[in-house]
Structures are given as C-alpha cells and as structure tokens.
N, C-alpha and C positions, 0 to 999 in steps of 0.2 A: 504494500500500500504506500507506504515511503516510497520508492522509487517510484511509483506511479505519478505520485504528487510533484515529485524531483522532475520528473519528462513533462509533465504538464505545466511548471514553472517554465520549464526553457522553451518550449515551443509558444507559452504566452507572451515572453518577453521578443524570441525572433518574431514574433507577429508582429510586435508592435513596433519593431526597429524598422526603418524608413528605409530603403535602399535608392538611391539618387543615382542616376546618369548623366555625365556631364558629356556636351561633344562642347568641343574647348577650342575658339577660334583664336590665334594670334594672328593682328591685324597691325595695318597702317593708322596712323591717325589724322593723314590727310595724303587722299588720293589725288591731287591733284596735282604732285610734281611728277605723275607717271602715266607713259600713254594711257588710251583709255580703256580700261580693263573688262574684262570679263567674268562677271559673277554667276553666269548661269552653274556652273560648275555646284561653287558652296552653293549656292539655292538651293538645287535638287539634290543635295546631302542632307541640309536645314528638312526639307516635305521631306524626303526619307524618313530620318529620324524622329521625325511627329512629335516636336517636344509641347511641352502643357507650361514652358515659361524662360523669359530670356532673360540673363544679368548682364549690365554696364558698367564700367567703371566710370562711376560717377559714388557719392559717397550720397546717403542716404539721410532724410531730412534729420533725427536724432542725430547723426556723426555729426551733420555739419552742425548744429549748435552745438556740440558738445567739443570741437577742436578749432582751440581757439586761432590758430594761426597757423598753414600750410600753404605753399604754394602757389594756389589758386582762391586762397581766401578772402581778399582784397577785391578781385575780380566779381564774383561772387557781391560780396557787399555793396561796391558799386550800381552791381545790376538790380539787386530790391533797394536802394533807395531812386536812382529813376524808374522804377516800374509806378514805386509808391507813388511819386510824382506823375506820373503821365495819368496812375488814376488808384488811390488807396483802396484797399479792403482792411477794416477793422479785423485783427489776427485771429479774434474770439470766433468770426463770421468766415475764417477759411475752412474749415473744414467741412459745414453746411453748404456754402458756396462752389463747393469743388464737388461735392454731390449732386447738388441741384444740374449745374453743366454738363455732368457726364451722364445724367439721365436724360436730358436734352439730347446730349450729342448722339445716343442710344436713336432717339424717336428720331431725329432730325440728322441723322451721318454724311448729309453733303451740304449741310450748314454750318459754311467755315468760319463765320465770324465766332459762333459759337466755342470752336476750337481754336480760334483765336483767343476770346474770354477764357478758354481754358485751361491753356498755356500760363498766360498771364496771372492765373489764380496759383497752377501750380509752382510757377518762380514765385510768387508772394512766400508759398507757405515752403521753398527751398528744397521743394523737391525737382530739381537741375535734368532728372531724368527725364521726368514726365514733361515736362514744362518742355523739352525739346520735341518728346513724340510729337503732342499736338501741333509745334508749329511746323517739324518738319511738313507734317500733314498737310496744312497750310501751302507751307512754300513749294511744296510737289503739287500742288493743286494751280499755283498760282505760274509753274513753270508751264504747266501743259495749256491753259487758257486763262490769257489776259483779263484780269478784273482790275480796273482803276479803280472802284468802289474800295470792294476790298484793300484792297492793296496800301489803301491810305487810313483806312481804318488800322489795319497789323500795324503799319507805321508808330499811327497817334498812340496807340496801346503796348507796342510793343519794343519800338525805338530799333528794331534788326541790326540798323548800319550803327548804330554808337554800341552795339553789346560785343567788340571784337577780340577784346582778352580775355587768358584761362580757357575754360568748356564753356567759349560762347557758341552766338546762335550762328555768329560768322564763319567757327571752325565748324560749326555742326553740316555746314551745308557739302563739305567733302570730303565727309569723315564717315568710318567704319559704319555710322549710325545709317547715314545718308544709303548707304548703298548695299548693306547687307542686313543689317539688325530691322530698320522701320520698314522695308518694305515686305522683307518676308511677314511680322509681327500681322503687317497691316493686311496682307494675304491669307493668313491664319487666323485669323480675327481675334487679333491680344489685343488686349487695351492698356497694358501698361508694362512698362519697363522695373525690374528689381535691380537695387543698387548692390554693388556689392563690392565697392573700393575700400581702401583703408590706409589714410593720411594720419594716424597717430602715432606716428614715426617719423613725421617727413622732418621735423627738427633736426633728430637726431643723424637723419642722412644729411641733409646739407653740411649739417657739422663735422660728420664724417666725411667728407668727400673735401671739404676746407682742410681737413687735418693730413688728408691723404697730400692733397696738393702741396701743402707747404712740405712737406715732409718731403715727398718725392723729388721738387724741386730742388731741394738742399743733397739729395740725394746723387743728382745728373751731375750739380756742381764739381763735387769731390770725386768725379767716378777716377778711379786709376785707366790706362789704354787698356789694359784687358777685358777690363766691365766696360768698357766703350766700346767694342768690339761686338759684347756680348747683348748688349743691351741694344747695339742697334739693328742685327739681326731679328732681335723679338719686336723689334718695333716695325720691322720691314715685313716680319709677317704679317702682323696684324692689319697694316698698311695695305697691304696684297688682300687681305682678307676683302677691306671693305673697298678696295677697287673690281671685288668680283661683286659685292653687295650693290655697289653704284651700276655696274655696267647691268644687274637685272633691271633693276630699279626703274632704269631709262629704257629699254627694249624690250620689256616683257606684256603682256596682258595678261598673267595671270599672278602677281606679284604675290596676294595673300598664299595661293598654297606654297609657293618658295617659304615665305617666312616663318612656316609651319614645319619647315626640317630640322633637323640637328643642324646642320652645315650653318644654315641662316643663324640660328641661334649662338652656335661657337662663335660668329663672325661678331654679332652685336654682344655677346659677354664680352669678349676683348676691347671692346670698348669701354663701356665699364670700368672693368675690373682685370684688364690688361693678363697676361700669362701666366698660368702658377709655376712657370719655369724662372718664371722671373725674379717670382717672391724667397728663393734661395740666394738669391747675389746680393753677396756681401753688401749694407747698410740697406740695402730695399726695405722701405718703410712696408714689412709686414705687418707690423699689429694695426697699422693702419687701414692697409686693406683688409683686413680681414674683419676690421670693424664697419667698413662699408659693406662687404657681402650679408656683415648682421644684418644690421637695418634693410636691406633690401630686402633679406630672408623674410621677417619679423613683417614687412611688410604684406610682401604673396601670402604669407600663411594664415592674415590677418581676412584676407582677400576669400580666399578659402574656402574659413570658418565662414565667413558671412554669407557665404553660396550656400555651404549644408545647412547652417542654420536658418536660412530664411525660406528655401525651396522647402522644408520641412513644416516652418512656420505656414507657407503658399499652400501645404498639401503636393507641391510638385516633385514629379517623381525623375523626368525626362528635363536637362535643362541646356541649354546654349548659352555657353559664358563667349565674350568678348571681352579681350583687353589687350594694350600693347602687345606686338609681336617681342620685346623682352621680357615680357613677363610669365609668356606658354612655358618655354620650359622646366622653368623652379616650380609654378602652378601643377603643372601636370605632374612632377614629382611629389609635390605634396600630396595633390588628391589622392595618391595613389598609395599613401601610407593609412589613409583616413579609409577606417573602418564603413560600412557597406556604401560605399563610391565607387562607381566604374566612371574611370575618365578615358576620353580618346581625343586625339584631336584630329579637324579635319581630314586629315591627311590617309587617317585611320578608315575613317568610311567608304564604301566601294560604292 
C-alpha cells in the first residue's frame, strides 16, 4: 500500500510538471544593412511548429519599474513622458483602458486608429512589447494603402519620427519584430507579445567591460615581441572571423539561418570576449574577462528563467523565443540544462 501511495505521488507530481518547447530564433536587430532577405524559410518552420506563444527581448512592465537604470532606460523614459504629453491617461485608468481597446480591436480588427489608441495605452503602462505589436500593425497597414487621415492621427498620438533611440518605434520598423515575430503572430492570430529580457545586470556588465578595457589596454602597452607576435595572430583571427561574418552579411538573403550556426556564433563570441587562447598570455587581464563572460552568463540565464516561468504562468507549452543572434548560443545551452525544456533552434527544424 506504501509503494502504491509512493507511485501515485510521483506520477501526480510529473503530471503536474509543465514540459515547454522552445524553437529559439537568433536574429538580427536590424535588417536593413542586408540585401533583402528571405523569410519564407523561418515562416514555414514558425506554422510547423504551431506554437500557442512568442517571447521578445524586450523587459517586461514589472522589470522595467523595478530596474532603475540600464541601457535603454532613458530612452524609454523619454518616450512616456511625450506620449503623456501628446495625450495623458490617468495610470489608475491603464489597465481598464487597455481592456476596453483590445475588446474593440476584437469586434473592430481593421480599425486602426483603435490600434493606434492601443499602442499608445500600452507604452503608457510600459509595456514596450505590446505597444510595438499594435503599431507595427498600424505601420504595415499604412505601408500597403495610403491613409493621410490616419497617418496624422498615429502622428498626433504617437510622435513615430521623434521615438528613435533604444527599442524604438524607429528601430522596430527593420527589426526581427518587423519581419519574423509580428507577422507570423499576426497570421496565427496572437494578440500579444511575452517579455522575457533581463537588464539587472546591465550595470554590472558595462562595468565589466570598462574594467576589461582598461586593463587590456595596459596590457598591449607592456607586451614583450613574443606576446606581440602572439597576440597578433589571435587578433588576425578573429579579424578573418568577422571578415567572413561581413562578407555574408552583404550577399546573403538568408542571413538569420547563418547566424543560427556554431560558426556565426564563434565568430560574434570573439568579439566579445576575444580567444580563450588568449586568456593564458602572460599579464592578459583574465579575471577581467572572465568577469564579463559572468554578467553576460547571469544575464541569458536571467532571460531563460523568465521564458519557463512565464510560458508556465501563459499555460504555454510550445514557444518561439527571439533574441540577438549572440545571445542563441549561451541561451540554448542553458535551456538545455533546465529540467522538462526541449530547446532547438531554427536551424534544428526540417
């Protein structure tokens, strides 16, 4: 009877353990310094895989007030106080308001001012993700047939041409989002984007990456002719590396599944975080590096968690993460430590 009770324990707890699928895109974040690409490819991987929810790296209304300063937090700040200005909503009345809209936009789906208003609701209440869906929505509506109406209304409410730094609406329009994440989403009939970045680290990286520099520089200074020798070898690889990254870059159309290799990925670590053949020659500022590889670690793994725990939160089971192409391959190593996760990245799917 004990071991009955023991098997019935563990078969109640795997029931209830969640098992997540991740197909894990590394992407560009602006496609437009490369011929003009072709997505049909990821598409018909995206409807393959039938997932029930997408994440962005964008950081999630709770993160962004709770992280008081990161890289793109200025930007950000900027943009709800002219949104406030072009037309307040009381904060108490965002969440009501963002409701109401999207019931609208339900009954009414090619009433764009609407999705205008709803954009504009959700930058109020800083959620950066959504706030992008709707206007890419918007702005893909307004590329295909000319509305002056429109167009001046998005204007008065939305400001487009003054929102140009950080994840604005100016990078949005030739960025991963534009051309892989909104339109499949909007194909599949999602309504909303999951955040799932993680900026409470970025301090600590800038400050690692200052410490690295100083350090390194002092480093080249005193090198003896044999570590000059050696160092500039490793620098001529790395060098060679992204002279083959540049020359896809410019002649490819299908840049995302490149960036999806190992190969791609060595090439942009070196960048970074330069050779670990390196980190043995004599004065090479190691603890330095190695405390930028933390934080960036600390970072992805932050990135992660917030995928399992939210697509759990969602109820979703099948998910499509997007985020920088240097980010797939520490991500996909992580997921893959993390208990019932299956990750693949595109490159994975036939």
């Amino acid at each position: 009877m004990k071991y009955l009770f023991l098997l019935f324990l563990f078969l109640s707890i795997n029931a209830k353990a969640q098992d997540i699928e991740v197909l894990l895109i590394g992407v560009s974040h602006d496609y437009s310094k490369y011929p003009k690409q072709n997505f049909s490819n990821i598409h018909q991987k995206i409807r393959k895989f039938k997932p029930d929810a997408f994440f962005g790296e964008f950081l999630s209304k709770e993160d962004e007030q709770l992280v008081m300063d990161y890289w793109c937090k200025q930007p950000n700040i900027n943009r709800l106080k002219m949104l406030r200005s072009n037309q307040p909503i009381p904060e108490a009345l965002l969440p009501r308001t963002i409701d109401s809209l999207k019931k609208r936009s339900l009954q009414q789906p090619r009433d764009y001012r609407i999705k205008t208003a709803l954009a504009h609701a959700y930058y109020l209440n800083q959620d950066v993700a959504n706030g992008h869906y709707q206007f890419w929505q918007v702005h893909h509506f307004l590329q295909q047939q000319a509305n002056a109406e429109l167009e001046d209304y998005v204007n008065k409410l939305l400001s487009p041409k003054l929102d140009t730094t950080g994840r604005s609406m100016r990078r949005l329009k030739t960025s991963e989002y534009a051309f892989i994440a909104f339109p499949m989403m909007q194909e599949l009939g999602m309504k909303e984007l999951l955040a799932m970045d993680n900026q409470e680290y970025d301090l600590n990286w800038q400050a690692s990456w200052v410490a690295f520099d100083t350090a390194f520089a002092l480093f080249r200074k005193n090198l003896t002719d044999s570590l000059k020798t050696q160092l500039k070898a490793a620098l001529t690889t790395i060098n060679n590396g992204y002279a083959k990254y540049d020359q896809i870059e410019s002649t490819s159309n299908t840049v995302t599944e490149w960036l999806n290799t190992d190969e791609a990925s060595q090439i942009s670590a070196s960048g970074d975080f330069y050779l670990p053949v390196m980190y043995d020659m004599k004065g090479f500022p190691k603890e330095e590096m190695l405390s930028k590889i933390h934080w960036w670690i600390k970072r992805n793994e932050g990135m992660c968690h917030n995928v399992v725990n939210r697509a759990k939160k969602a109820g979703a089971k099948r998910v499509v993460v997007l985020a920088g192409a240097n980010h797939r391959k520490y991500m996909q190593d992580i997921f893959k430590t993390m208990p019932h996760v299956k990750v693949r990245n595109i490159n994975e799917v036939n």
